[in-house]
N, C-alpha and C positions, 0 to 999 in steps of 0.2 A: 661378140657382144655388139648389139646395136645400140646407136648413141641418143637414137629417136626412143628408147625404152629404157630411161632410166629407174632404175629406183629408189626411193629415200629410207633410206632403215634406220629406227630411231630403236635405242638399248640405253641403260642403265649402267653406269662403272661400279666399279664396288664400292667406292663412296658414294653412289648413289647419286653421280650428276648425268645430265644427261648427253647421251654420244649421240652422233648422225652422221652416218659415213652413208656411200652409193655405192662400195663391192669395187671403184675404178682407183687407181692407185692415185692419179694423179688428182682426181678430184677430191680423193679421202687426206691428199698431200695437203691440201688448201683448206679444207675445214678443221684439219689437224695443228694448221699454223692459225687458223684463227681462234682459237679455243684462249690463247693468252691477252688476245686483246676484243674479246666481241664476249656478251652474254647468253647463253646456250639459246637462247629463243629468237636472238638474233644469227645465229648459225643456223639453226633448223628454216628460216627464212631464206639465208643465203643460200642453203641446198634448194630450198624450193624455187626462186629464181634461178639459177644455175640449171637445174631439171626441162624448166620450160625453156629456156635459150637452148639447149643441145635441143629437145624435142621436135623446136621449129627446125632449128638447121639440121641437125642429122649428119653433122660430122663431128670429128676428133677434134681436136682442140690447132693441133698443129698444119690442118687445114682451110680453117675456118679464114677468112677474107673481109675486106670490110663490107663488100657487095651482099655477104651473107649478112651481116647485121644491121645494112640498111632493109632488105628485106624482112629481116623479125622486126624493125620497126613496123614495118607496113601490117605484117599479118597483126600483129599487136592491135594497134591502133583500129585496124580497118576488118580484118576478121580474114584477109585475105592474101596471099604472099603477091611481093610487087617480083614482075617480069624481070631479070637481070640483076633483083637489089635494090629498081628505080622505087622511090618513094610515090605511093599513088595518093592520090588525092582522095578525105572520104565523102561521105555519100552525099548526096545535094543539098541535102536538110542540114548539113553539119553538122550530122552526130555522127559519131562515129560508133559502128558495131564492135568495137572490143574492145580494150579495159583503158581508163584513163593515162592523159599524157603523165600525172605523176606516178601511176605504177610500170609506167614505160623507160620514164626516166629513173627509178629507183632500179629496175632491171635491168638499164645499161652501165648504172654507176656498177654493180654486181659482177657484170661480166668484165667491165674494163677493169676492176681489180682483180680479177681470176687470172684474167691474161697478163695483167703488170707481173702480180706473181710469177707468173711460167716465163717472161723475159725476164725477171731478176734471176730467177734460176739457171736461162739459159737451153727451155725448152722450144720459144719459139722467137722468131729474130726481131719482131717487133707485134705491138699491141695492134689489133685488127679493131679496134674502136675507133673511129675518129673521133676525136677533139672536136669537132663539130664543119658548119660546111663551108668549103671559102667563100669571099666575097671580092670585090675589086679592089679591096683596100688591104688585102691577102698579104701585101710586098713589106707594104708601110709598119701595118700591125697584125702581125703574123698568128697571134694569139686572140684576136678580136674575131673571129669565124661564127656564123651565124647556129645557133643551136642547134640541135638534132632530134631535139624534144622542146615546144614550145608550151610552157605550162602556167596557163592564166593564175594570177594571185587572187585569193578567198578568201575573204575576212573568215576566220572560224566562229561557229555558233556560241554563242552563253546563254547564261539560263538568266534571266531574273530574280530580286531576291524572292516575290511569293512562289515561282518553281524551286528555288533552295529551298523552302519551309516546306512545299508539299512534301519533297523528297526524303528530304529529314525525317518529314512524319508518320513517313509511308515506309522507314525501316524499322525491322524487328528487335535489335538488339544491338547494346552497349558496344558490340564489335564494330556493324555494321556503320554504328553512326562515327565511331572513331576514323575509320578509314573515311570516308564521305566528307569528314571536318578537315583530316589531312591533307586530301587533294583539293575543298574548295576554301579550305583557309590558309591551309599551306602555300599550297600550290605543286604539290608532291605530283609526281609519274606514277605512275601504276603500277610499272616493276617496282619504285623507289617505296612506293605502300608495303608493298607485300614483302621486300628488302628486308623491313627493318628489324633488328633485333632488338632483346631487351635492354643491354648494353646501350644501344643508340638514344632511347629517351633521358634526356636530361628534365626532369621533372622541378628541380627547384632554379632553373636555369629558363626554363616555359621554350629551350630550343632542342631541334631534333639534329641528329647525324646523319646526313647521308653518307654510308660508307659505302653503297656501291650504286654512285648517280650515273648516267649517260655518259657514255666513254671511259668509262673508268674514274668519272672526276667524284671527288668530295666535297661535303661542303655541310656546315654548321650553319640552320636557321633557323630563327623563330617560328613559335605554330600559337597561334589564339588559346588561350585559356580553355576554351571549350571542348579543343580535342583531348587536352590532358583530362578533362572532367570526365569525358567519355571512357577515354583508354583507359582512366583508373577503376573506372565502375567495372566495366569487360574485363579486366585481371582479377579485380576482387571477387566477382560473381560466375564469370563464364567461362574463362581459360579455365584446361582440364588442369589439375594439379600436377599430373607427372606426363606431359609432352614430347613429341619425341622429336622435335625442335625447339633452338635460342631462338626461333621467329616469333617476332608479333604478334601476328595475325594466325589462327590455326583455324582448323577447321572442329567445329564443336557436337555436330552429331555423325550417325554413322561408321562406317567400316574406319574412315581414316579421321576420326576423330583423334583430335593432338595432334596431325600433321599439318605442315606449313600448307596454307590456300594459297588454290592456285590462282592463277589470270582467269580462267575459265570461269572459275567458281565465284568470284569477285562481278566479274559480266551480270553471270544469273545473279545474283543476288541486286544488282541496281534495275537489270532487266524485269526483277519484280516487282522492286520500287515502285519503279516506273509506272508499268501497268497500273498497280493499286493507285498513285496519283495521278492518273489521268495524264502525263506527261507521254509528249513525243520526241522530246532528246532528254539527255544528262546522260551521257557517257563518260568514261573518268575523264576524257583530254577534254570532254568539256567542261568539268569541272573545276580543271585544274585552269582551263582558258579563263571561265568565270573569276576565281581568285586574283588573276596577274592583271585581269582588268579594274577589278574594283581596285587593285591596290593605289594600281596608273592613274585612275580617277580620284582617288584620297590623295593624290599629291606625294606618294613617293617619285622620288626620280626613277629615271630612268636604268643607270646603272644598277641602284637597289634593286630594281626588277628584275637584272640581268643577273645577280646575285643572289636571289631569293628563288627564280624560278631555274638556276642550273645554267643556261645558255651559253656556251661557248664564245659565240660570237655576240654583238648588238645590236646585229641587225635583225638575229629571229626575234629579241625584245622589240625593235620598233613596229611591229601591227599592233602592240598596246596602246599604242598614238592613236591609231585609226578605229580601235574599237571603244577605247574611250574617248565618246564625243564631244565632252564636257569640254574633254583639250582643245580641240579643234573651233570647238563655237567660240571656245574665251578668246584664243588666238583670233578669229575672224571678228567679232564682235570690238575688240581694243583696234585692229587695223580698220574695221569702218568707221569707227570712232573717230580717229585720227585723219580719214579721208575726209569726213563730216565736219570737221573742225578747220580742215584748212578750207572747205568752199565756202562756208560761213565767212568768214574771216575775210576772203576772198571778194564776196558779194557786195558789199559797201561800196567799194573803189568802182566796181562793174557799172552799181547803180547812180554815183556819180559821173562817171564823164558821158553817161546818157545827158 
């Protein structure tokens, strides 16, 4: 078997979830341990980075060195494998010819758990990732190492509310616009859309269930009146009567009419949106960015944000600081204030002892 020739084989269980194994024991070992704690669309990922790290190196797991994945940095980044492992600089324009530092850094968090894996096991004696690169200050704080992946911060894109209304207006059906209100009034994920079942609407409640959010968490929120208006129309009218899913969302013409829609189908369906309004984004994470912003700007806190949009931590909620500007102008506008008031105040005495 060559390790430069993997391949991803995706099947069906009998319950009809989805498998992804690669034929190698060890790596079928790892997608087989992640199946309890990751979502199948997140394992078919993890195969697919795992695929491209062997590809570039071209070795076994139990050979692999950090020199080997300072080098798939390089090819990564740069289109081209660095001499020995050394990180090469890219091209003079500073762009780099291959794929971004965040899918670089998303491919080594990938690998460094592969391998954590196979040293909990005890198939290799330590993790060939580095923790990142020393520095001079290595002795003091041993754990402060310069990165290995330097990945500038984005504000991400939102739409405006006349791009919410084009969009809105530009979908076909009671279903379409249901999903669309979930994630820009929600603030729903796009798995968390397509999640949901019918159990999960609380209708005289106006809150939704997340029972299978990001990482496994759950969580009970509000949704705007207007998605239950939607959702209700789309069950009275368009859901098939006998489904061959508890999901929400199904699909309503063709061969797999009454089956749960997928991610895919969800895509097209805004990607045609789109087009018909004249729009050049509204992708769901943008829509769901749009929501957690208007909310930051309506004056919920922050925390509420961190609770209505799923997040783990509080720090992925603080760019709703920075994309709602409103915050920011009233914060600067009261500190100039306050600067303006003490030189006023100030000026009297200046212009007396002239």
């Amino acid at each position: 078997m060559s390790w430069s020739d993997l391949r991803v084989c995706r099947s069906r269980s009998a319950t009809g979830d989805l498998v992804v194994r690669f034929g190698v024991a060890v790596l079928d070992a790892y997608l087989e341990f992640l199946v309890v704690r990751s979502r199948p669309n997140t394992i078919l990922a993890v195969a697919y980075d795992l695929k491209v790290f062997f590809t570039v190196v071209a070795k076994p797991p139990d050979q692999v060195r950090p020199a080997d994945v300072l080098a798939f940095i390089t090819a990564q980044r740069t289109g081209r494998g660095g001499e020995h492992g050394v990180l090469q600089p890219v091209n003079p324009g500073g762009e780099s010819a291959g794929v971004s530092g965040a899918t670089v850094r998303r491919r080594l968090s990938v690998v460094s758990g592969f391998f954590a894996f196979l040293q909990a096991r005890g198939d290799v004696p330590a993790n060939p990732v580095p923790r990142g690169l020393p520095t001079r200050r290595e002795r003091s704080r041993p754990r402060q190492g310069v990165p290995l992946v330097r990945v500038p911060r984005r504000l991400p894109r939102i739409l405006s509310p006349a791009e919410v209304d084009a969009l809105t207006a530009a979908l076909r059906t009671h279903r379409d616009r249901a999903m669309v209100a979930a994630m820009v009034l929600g603030g729903l994920r796009r798995c968390e859309v397509l999640g949901l079942r019918l159990e999960d609407l609380r209708f005289g409640e106006r809150r939704v269930f997340i029972a299978e959010g990001k990482g496994g968490h759950q969580r009970l929120i509000p949704v705007s009146p207007r998605f239950f208006t939607e959702v209700s129309a789309y069950l009275d009218a368009e859901r098939p009567a006998d489904p061959g899913t508890d999901r929400v969302f199904v699909v309503l013409q063709g061969p797999r009419r009454g089956m749960q829609l997928s991610a895919d189908g969800l895509d097209e369906i805004l990607d045609g949106a789109r087009r018909r309004a004249g729009l050049a984004r509204g992708t769901c994470h943008q829509l769901r960015h749009t929501c957690l912003t208007q909310l930051r700007k309506a004056g919920m806190t922050l925390e509420a944000v961190q609770a209505q949009a799923g997040h783990a931590s509080i720090e992925s909620t603080r760019i709703y600081l920075h994309l709602g500007d409103d915050w920011l102008a009233s914060q600067y506008r009261r500190a100039a204030e306050a600067i303006d008031a003490q030189a006023l105040a100030a000026y009297p005495a200046v212009a007396g002892s002239r």
